[in-house]
Structures are given as C-alpha cells and as structure tokens.
mmCIF file of the N, C-alpha and C atoms, coordinates in Angstrom:
data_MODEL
# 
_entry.id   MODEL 
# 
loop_
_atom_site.group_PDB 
_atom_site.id 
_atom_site.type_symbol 
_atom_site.label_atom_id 
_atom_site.label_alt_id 
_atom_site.label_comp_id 
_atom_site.label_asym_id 
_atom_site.label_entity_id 
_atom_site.label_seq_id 
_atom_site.pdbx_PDB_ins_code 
_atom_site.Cartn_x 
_atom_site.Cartn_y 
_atom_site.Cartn_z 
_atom_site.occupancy 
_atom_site.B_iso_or_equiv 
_atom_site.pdbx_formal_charge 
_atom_site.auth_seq_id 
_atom_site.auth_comp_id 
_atom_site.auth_asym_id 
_atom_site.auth_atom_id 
_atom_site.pdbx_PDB_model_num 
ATOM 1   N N  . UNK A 1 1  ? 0.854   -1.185 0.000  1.00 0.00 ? 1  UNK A N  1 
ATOM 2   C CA . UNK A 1 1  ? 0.000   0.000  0.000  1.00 0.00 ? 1  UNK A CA 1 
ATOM 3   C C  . UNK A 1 1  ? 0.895   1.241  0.000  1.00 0.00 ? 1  UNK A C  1 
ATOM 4   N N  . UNK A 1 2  ? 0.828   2.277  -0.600 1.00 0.00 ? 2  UNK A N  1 
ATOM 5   C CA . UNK A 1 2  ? 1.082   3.535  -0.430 1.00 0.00 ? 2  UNK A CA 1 
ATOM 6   C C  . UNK A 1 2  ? 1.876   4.119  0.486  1.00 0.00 ? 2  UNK A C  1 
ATOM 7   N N  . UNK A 1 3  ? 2.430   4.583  0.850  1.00 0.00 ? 3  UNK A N  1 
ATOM 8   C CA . UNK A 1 3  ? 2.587   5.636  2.164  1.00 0.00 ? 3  UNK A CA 1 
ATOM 9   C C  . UNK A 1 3  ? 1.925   6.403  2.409  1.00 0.00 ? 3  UNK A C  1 
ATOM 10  N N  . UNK A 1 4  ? 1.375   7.288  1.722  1.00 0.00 ? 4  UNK A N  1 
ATOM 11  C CA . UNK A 1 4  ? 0.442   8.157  1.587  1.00 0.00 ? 4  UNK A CA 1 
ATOM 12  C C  . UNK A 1 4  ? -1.215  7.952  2.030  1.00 0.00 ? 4  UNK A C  1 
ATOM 13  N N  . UNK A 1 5  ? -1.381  7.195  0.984  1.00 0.00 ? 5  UNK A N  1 
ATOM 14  C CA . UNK A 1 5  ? -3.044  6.252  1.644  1.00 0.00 ? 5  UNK A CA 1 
ATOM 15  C C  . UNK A 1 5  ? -2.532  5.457  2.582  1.00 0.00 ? 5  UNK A C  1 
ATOM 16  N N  . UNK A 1 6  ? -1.759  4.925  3.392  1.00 0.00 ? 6  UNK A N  1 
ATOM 17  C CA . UNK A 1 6  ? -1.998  4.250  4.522  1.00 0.00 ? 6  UNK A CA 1 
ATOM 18  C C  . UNK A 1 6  ? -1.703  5.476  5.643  1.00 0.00 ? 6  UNK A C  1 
ATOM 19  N N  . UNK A 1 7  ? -1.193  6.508  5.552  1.00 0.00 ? 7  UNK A N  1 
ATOM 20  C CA . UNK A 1 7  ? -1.002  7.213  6.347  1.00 0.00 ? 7  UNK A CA 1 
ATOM 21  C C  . UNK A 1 7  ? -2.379  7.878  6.842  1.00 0.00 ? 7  UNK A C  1 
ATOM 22  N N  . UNK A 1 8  ? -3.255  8.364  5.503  1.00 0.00 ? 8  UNK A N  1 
ATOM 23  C CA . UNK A 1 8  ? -4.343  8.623  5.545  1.00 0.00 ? 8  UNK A CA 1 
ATOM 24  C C  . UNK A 1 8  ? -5.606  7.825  6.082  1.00 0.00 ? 8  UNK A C  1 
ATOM 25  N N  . UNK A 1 9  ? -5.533  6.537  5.837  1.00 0.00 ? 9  UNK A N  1 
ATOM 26  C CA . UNK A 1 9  ? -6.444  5.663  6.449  1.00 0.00 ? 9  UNK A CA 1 
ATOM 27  C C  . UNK A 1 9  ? -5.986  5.388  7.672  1.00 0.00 ? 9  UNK A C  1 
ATOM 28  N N  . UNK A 1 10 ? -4.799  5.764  8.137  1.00 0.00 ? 10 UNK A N  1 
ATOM 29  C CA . UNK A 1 10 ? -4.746  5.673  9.535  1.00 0.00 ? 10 UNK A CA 1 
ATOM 30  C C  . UNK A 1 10 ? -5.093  6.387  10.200 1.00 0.00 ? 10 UNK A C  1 
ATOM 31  N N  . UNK A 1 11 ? -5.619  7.937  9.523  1.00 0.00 ? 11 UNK A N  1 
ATOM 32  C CA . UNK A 1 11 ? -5.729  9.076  10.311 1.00 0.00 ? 11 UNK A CA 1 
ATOM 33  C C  . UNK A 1 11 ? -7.385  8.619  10.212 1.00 0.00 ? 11 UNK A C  1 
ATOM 34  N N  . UNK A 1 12 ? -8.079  8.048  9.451  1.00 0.00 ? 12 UNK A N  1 
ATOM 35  C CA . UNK A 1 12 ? -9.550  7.666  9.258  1.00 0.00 ? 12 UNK A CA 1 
ATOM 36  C C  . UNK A 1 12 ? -9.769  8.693  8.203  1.00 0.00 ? 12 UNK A C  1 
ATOM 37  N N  . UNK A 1 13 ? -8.735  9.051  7.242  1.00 0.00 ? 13 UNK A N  1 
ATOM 38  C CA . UNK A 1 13 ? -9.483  9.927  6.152  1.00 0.00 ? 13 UNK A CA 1 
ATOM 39  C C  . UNK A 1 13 ? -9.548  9.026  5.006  1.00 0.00 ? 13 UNK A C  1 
ATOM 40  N N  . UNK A 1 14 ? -10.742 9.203  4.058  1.00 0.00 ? 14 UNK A N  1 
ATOM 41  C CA . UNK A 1 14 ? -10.774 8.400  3.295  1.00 0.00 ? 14 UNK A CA 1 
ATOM 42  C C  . UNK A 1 14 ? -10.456 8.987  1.899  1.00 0.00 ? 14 UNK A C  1 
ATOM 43  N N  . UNK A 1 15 ? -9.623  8.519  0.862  1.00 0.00 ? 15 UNK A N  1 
ATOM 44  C CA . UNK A 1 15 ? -8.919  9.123  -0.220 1.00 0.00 ? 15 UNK A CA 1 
ATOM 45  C C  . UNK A 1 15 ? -10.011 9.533  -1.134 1.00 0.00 ? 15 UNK A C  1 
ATOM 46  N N  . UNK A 1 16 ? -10.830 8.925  -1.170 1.00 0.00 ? 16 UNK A N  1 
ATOM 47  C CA . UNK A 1 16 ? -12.094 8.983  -2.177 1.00 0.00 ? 16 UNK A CA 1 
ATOM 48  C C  . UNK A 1 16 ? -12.579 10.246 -1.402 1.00 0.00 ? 16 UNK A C  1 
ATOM 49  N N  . UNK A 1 17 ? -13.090 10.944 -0.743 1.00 0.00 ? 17 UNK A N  1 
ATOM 50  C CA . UNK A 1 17 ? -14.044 11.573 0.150  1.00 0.00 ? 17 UNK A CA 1 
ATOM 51  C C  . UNK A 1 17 ? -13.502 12.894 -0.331 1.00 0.00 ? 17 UNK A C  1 
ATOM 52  N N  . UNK A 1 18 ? -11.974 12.891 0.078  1.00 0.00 ? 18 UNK A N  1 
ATOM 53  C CA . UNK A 1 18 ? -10.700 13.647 -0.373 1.00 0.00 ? 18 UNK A CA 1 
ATOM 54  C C  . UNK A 1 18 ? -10.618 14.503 -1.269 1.00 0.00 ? 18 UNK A C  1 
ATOM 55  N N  . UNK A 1 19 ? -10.804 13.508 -2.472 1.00 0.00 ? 19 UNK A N  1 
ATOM 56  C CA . UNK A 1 19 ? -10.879 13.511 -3.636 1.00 0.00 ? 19 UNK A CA 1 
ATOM 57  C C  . UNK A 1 19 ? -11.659 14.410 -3.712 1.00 0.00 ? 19 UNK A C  1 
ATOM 58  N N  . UNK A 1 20 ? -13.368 13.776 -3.649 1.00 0.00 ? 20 UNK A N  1 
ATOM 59  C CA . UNK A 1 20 ? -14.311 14.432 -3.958 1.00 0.00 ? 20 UNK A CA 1 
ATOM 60  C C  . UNK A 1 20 ? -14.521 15.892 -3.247 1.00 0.00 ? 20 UNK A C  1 
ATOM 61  N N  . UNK A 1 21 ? -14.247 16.535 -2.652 1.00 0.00 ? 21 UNK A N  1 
ATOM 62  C CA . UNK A 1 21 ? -14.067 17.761 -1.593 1.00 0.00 ? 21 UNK A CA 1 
ATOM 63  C C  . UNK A 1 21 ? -13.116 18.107 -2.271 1.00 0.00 ? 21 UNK A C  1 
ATOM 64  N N  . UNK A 1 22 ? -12.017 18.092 -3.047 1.00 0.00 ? 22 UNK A N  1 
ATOM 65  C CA . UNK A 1 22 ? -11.194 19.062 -3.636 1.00 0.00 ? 22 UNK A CA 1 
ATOM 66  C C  . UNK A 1 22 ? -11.636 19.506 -4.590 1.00 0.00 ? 22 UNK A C  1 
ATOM 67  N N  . UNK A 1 23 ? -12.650 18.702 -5.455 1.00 0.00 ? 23 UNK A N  1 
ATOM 68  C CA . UNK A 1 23 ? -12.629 18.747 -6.965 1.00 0.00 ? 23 UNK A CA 1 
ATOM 69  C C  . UNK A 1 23 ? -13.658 19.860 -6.902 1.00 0.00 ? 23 UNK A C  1 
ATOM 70  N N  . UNK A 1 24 ? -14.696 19.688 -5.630 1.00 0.00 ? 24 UNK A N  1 
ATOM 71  C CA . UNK A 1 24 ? -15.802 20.578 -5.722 1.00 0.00 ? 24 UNK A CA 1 
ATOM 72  C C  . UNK A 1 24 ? -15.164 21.891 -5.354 1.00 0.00 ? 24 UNK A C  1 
ATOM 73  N N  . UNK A 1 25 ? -14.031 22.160 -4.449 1.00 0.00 ? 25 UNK A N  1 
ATOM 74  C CA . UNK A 1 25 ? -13.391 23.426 -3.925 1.00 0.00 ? 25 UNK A CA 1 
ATOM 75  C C  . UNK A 1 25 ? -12.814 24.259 -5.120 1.00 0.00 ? 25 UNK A C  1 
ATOM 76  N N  . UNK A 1 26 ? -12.100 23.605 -6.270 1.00 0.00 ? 26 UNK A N  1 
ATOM 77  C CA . UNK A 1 26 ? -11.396 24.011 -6.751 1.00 0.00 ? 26 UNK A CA 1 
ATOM 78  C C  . UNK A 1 26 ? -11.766 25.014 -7.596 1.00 0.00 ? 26 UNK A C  1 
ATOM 79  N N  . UNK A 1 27 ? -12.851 25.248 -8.297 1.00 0.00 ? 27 UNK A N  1 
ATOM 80  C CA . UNK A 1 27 ? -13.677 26.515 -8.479 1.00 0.00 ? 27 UNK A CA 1 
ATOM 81  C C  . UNK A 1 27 ? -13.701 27.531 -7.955 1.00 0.00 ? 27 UNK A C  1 
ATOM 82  N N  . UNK A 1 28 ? -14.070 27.443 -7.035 1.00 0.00 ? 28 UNK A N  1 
ATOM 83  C CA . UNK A 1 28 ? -14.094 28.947 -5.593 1.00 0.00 ? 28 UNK A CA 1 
ATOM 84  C C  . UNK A 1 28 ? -13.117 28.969 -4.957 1.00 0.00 ? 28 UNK A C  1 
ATOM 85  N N  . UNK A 1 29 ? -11.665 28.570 -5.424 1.00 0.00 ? 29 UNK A N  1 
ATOM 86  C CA . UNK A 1 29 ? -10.344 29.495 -5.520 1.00 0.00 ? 29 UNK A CA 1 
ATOM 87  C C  . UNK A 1 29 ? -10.092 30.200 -5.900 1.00 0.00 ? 29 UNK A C  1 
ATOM 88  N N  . UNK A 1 30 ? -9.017  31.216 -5.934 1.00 0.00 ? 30 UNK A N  1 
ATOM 89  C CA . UNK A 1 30 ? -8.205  32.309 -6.583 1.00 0.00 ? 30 UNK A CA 1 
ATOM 90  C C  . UNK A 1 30 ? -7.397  31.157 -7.060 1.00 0.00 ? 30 UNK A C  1 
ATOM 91  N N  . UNK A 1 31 ? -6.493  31.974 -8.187 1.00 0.00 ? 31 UNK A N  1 
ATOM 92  C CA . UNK A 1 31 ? -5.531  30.757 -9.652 1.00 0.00 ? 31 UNK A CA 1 
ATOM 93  C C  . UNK A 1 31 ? -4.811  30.350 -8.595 1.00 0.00 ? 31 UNK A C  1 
ATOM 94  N N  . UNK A 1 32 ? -4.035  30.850 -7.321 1.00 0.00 ? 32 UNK A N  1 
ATOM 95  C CA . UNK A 1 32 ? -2.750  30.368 -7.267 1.00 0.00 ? 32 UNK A CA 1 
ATOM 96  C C  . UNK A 1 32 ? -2.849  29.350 -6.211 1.00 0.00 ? 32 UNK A C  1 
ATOM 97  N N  . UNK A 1 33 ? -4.083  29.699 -5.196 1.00 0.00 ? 33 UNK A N  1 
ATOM 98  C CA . UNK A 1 33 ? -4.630  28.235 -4.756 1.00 0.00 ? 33 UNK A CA 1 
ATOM 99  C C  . UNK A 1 33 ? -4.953  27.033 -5.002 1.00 0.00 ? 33 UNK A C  1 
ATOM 100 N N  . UNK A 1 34 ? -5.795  27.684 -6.513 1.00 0.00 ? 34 UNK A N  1 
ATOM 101 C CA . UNK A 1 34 ? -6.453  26.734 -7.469 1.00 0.00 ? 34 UNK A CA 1 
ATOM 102 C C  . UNK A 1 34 ? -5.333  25.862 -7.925 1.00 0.00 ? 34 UNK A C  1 
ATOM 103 N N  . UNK A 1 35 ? -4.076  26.068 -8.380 1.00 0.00 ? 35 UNK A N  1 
ATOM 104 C CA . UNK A 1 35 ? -3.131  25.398 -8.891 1.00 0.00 ? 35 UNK A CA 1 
ATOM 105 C C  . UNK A 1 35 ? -2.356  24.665 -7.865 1.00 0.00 ? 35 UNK A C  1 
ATOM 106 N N  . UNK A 1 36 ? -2.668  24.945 -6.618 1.00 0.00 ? 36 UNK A N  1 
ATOM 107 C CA . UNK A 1 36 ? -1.743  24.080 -5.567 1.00 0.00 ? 36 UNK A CA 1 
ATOM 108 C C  . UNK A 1 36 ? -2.632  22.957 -5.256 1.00 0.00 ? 36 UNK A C  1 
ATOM 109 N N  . UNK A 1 37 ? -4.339  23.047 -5.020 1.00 0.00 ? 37 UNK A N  1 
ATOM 110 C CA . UNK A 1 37 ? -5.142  22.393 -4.739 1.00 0.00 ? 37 UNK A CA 1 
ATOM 111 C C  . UNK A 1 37 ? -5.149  20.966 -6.144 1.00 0.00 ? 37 UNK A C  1 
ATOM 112 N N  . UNK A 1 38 ? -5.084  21.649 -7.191 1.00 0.00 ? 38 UNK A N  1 
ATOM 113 C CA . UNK A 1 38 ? -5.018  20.568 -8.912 1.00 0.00 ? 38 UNK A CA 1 
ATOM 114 C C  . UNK A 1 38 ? -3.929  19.966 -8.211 1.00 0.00 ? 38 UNK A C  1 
ATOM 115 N N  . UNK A 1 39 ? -2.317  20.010 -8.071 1.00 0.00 ? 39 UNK A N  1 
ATOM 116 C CA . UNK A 1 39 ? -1.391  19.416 -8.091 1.00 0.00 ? 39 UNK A CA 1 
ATOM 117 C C  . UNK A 1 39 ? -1.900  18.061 -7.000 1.00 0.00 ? 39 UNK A C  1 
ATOM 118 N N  . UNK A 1 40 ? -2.193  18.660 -5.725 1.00 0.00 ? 40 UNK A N  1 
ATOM 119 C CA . UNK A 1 40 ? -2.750  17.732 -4.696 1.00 0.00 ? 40 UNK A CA 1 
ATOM 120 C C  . UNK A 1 40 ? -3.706  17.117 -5.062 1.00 0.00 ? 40 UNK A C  1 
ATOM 121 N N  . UNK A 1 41 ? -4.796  17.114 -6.317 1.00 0.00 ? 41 UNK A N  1 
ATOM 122 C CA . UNK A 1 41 ? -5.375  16.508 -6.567 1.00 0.00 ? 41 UNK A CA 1 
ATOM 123 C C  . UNK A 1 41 ? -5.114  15.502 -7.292 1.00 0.00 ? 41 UNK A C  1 
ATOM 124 N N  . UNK A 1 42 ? -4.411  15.573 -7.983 1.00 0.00 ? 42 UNK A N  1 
ATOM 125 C CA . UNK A 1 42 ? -3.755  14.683 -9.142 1.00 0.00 ? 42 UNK A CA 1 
ATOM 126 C C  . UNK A 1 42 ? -2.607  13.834 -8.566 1.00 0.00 ? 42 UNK A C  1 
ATOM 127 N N  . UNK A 1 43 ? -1.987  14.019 -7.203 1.00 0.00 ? 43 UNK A N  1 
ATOM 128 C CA . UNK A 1 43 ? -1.111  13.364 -6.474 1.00 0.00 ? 43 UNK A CA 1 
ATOM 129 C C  . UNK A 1 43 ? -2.387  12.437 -5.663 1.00 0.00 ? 43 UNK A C  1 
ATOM 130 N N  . UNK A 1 44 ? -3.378  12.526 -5.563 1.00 0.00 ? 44 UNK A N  1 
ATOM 131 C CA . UNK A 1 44 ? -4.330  11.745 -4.459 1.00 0.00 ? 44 UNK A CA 1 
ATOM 132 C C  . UNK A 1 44 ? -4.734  10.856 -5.336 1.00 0.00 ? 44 UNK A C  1 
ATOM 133 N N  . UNK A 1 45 ? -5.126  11.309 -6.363 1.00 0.00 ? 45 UNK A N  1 
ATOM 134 C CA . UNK A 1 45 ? -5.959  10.712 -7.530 1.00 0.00 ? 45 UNK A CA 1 
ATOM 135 C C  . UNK A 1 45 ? -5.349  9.321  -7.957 1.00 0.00 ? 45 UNK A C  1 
ATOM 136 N N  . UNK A 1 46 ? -4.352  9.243  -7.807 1.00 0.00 ? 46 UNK A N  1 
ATOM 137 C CA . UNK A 1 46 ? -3.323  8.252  -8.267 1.00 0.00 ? 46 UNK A CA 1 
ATOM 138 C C  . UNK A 1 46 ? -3.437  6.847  -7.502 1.00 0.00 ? 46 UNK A C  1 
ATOM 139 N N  . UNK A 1 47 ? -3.762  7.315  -5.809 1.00 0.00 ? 47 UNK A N  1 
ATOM 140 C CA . UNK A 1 47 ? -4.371  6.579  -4.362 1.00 0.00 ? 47 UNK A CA 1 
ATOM 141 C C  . UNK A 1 47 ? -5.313  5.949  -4.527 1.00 0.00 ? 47 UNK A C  1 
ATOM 142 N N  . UNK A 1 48 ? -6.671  6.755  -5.500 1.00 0.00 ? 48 UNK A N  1 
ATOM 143 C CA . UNK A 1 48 ? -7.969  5.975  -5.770 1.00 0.00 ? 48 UNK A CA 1 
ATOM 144 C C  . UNK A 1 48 ? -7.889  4.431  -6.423 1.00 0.00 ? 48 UNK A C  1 
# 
C-alpha cells in the first residue's frame, strides 16, 4: 500500500471523500490556490 493512503487511512481519512471535496473546492479558488489544490489533486488521484 502507499505511504500516503496508509497514512491517511490511519488518520480515518478516506482518499475517495478527499478527492471528492477538492474537486468541488477548486472553483471557488483564486488561480494560485487553485493550482496548488489541482497538483494535490492529481497526487491523491493516483491513491484511488
């Protein structure tokens, strides 16, 4: 498993949930958030 997703399922966060809560945020950013939030998304995305 991951480092990442097991780190996360240890904390009880679930990668999928994650996921879905960024994708909806990423709209109602400003660009330079918006582009830090995509990178983290596309690094999680990989977990699913």
């Amino acid at each position: 498993m991951d480092p990442l997703k097991l780190l996360l399922k240890t904390l009880g966060i679930s990668v999928e949930h994650l996921v879905e809560g960024l994708r909806k945020c990423v709209n109602e950013l400003g660009p330079e958030a918006s582009e830090a939030v995509k990178k983290l998304l596309e690094a999680l995305s990989h977990l699913v």
